[in-house]
C-alpha positions as CSV (number, residue, x, y, z in Angstrom):
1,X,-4.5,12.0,-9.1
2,X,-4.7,9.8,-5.8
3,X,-8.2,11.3,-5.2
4,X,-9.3,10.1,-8.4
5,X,-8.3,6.5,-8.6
6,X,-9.2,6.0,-5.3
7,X,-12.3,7.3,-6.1
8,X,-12.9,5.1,-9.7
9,X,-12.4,2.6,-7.5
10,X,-14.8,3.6,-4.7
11,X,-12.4,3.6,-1.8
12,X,-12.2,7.7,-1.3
13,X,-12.9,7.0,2.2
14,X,-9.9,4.6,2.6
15,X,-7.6,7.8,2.1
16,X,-6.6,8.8,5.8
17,X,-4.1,11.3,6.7
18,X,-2.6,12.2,3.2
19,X,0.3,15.0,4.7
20,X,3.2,11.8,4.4
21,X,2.5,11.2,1.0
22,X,-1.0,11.5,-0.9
23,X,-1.5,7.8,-1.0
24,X,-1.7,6.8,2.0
25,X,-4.8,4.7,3.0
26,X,-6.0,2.3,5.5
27,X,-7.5,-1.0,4.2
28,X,-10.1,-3.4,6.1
29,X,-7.6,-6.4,5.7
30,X,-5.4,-8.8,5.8
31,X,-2.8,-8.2,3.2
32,X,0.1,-10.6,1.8
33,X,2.5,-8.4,-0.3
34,X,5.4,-9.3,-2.3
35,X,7.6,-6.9,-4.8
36,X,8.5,-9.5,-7.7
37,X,10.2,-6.7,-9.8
38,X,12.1,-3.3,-8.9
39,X,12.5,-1.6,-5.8
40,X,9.8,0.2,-4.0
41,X,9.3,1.8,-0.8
42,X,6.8,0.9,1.8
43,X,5.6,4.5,3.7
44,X,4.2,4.3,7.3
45,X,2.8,6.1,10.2
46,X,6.5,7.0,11.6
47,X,8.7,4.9,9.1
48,X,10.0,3.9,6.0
49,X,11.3,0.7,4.8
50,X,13.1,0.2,0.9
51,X,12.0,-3.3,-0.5
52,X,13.7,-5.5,-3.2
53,X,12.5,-8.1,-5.8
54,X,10.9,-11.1,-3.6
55,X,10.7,-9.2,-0.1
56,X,7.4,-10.1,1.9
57,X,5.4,-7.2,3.6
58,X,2.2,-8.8,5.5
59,X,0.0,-5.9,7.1
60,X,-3.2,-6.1,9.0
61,X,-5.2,-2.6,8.4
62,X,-1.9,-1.0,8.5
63,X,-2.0,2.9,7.0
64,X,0.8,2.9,4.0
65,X,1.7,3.8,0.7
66,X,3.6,2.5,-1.7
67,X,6.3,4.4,-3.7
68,X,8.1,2.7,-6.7
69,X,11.7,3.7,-6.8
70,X,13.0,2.3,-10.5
71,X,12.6,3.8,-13.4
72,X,10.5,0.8,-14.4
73,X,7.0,-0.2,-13.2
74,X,7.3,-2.4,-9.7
75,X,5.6,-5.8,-9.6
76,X,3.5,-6.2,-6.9
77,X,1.4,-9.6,-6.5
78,X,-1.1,-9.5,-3.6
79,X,-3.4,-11.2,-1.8
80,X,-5.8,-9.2,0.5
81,X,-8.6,-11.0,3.2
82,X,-11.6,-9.6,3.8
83,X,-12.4,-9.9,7.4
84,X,-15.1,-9.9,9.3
85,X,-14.8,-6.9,11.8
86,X,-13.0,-3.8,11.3
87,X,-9.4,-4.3,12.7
């Protein structure tokens, strides 16, 4: 499923090292985050952090995945900034 949407969306080669959790992927930017509904969970390289309604995650071409852990949908709003070199 992860291959798929990543795919429709054309950003198969953002997927990086998928044995964590099958969406993991690197972007090229600056990203402001912030969960306005649920809980979710933020996966990383070597960690994992739970976030709740109005917590702020900013990542700078960080590898992740996001994991919703309600039974109803999470809220995300996010702003991401292209930038001009690969970081």
């Amino acid at each position: 499923m992860f291959a798929k949407v990543f795919g429709d969306i054309n950003a198969a080669d953002d997927r990086v090292d998928v044995t964590r959790h099958p969406g993991m992927h690197k972007t090229k930017t600056l990203d402001y985050i912030i969960l306005l509904k649920v809980t979710a969970k933020l996966i990383l390289d070597n960690d994992e952090t739970d976030l709740k309604p109005f917590d702020v995650v900013v990542q700078r071409s960080t590898k992740h995945a996001w994991v919703c852990t309600s039974q109803d949908p999470a809220l995300f709003i996010a702003v991401l900034i292209a930038t001009e070199v690969d970081i």
